[in-house]
N, C-alpha and C positions, 0 to 999 in steps of 0.2 A: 503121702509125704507132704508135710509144710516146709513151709523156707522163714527164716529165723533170723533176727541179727541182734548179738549180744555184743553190749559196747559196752568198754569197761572188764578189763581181764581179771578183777583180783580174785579172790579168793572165789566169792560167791559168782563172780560171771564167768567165772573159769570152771567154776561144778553147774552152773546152768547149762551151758554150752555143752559140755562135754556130757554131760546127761540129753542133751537131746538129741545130741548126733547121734550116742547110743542105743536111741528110740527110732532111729530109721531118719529122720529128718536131717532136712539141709540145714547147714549152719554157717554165719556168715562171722567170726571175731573179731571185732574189731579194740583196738588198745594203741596210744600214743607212745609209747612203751614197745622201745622192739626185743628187750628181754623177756616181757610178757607173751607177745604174739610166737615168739619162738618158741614158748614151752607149750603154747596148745597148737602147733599148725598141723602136728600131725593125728590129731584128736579130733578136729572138724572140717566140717569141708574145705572152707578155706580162712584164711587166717592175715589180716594185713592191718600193715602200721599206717593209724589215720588218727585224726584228731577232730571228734564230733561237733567242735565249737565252729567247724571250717565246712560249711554249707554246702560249698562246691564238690568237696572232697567225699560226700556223703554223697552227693547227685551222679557223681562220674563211678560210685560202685554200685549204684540202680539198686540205694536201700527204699526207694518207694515201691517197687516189685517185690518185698516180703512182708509174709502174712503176719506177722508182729516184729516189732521191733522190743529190746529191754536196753535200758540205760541203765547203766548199774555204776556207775561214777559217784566215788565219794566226794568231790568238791560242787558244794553247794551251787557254786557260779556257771561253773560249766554244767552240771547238768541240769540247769534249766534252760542254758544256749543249747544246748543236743536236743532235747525235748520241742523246744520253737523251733529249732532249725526240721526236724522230723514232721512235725505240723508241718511246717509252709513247704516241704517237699509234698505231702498229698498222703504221709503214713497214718495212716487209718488206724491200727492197732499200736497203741506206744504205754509199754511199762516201764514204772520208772522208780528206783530206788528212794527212799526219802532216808533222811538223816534228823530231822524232827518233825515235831508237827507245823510248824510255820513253814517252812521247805516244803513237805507236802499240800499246802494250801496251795503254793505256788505253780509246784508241777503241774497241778490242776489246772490253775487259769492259764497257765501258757499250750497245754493241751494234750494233757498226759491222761488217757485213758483211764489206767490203773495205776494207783500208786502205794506201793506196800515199804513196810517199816520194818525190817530183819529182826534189828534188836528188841524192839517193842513187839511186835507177832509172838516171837519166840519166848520172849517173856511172860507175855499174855497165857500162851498154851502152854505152859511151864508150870503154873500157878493155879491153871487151871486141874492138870492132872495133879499137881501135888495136894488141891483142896480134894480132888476127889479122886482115891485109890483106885476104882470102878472104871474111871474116864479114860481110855486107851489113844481118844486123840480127841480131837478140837477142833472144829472149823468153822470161825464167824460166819453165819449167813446173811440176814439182815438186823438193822437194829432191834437190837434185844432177843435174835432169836440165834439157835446157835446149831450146827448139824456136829454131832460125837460118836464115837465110836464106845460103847458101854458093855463092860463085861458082864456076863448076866448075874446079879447078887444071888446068895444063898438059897432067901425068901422063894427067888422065882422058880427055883432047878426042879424039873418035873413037872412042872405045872406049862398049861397051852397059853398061847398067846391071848386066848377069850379070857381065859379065867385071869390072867396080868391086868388083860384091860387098859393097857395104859393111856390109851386114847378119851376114854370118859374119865378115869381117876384122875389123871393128871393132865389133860390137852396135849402127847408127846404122842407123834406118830412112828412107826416102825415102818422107817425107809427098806430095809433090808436085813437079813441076820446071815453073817459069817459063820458057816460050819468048819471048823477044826478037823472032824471026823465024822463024816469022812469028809474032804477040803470039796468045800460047794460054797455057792453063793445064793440062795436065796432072795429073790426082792420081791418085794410087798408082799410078803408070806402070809398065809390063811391062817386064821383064828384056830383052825386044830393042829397046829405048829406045838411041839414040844421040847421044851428049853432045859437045854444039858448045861451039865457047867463049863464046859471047853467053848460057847459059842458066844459069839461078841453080836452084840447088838447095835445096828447104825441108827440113830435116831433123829427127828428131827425137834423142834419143839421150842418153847420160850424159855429165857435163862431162869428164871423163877421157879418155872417147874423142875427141869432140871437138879435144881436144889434141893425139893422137896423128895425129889428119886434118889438123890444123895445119902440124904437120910435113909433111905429103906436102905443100901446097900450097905452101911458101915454097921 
């Protein structure tokens, strides 16, 4: 069990939280908003009205003692004061909502770990499954390179993982395959792997090639 503090109750810090508590984990909610903190208190562990821009206020609820901290604050101003004030308390792990990309520059030099972009992410892998019918999810790795969740095309069904080849045709490696039937997980599956059409392929690979995989499935 980790210990957790989500600051910022709207929408998205309110399904954060409440999704981790439901994974076993401590949770700590915090929201300046005591209509907010009263609708998640009985949701996570504990639940209180503070205002992250107030340094002390964050020191006297001992947020340097949990293993990540999320800012999830829509006003640009204040969450880059929650963010500095989380630094200079000694938080070590700090995610932090952004709102554009300039914003996000920012989060970073004051000392945000990770900083993710809701509506842009979702966008992104949005565009991404609607380019390709095939792609069942999305998940940026590093630049230019992408890890997807790939339903197996037509082309491949019956056929082994050696004779696919995807490794030499295209430079995309097979992190793991998803069995459907019967429900297994497979990782780094051997070349005499044979591919049904219920089983989802995780892959890893560059977005270029990806592309070219595109084509085979459509």
């Amino acid at each position: 069990m980790k210990k957790f503090a989500i600051i910022g109750l709207g929408k998205f810090g309110h399904y954060l939280a409440t999704g981790l508590y439901e994974k076993g984990h401590e949770v700590l909610a915090l929201d300046k908003k005591p209509s907010s903190v009263q609708a998640i208190k009985d949701l996570v562990s504990q639940a209180v009205v503070a205002d992250a821009t107030d340094k002390h206020a964050l020191e006297l609820l001992g947020i340097h003692e949990m293993d990540s901290v999320v800012v999830c604050i829509g006003s640009l101003s204040n969450s880059i004061l929650a963010v500095f004030n989380l630094k200079d308390l000694g938080v070590e792990t700090i995610f932090s909502k952004s709102i554009s990309e300039a914003h996000e520059r920012i989060l970073y030099k004051v000392g945000a770990t990770e900083v993710f972009f809701p509506e842009k992410d979702t966008a992104i892998s949005l565009a991404e499954k609607m380019h390709n019918p095939n792609m069942l999810d999305y998940l940026p790795f590093l630049e230019d390179y992408s890890i997807i969740e790939f339903a197996v095309p037509n082309k491949f069904i019956g056929k082994s993982l050696q004779e696919v080849n995807l490794i030499n045709k295209f430079g995309i490696l097979i992190i793991a395959i998803k069995e459907i039937v019967p429900e297994r997980l497979n990782l780094i599956p051997k070349g005499n792997f044979i591919l049904k059409d219920s089983d989802i392929m995780i892959l890893l690979g560059d977005n270029e090639a990806f592309e070219k995989l595109r084509k085979i499935g459509q």
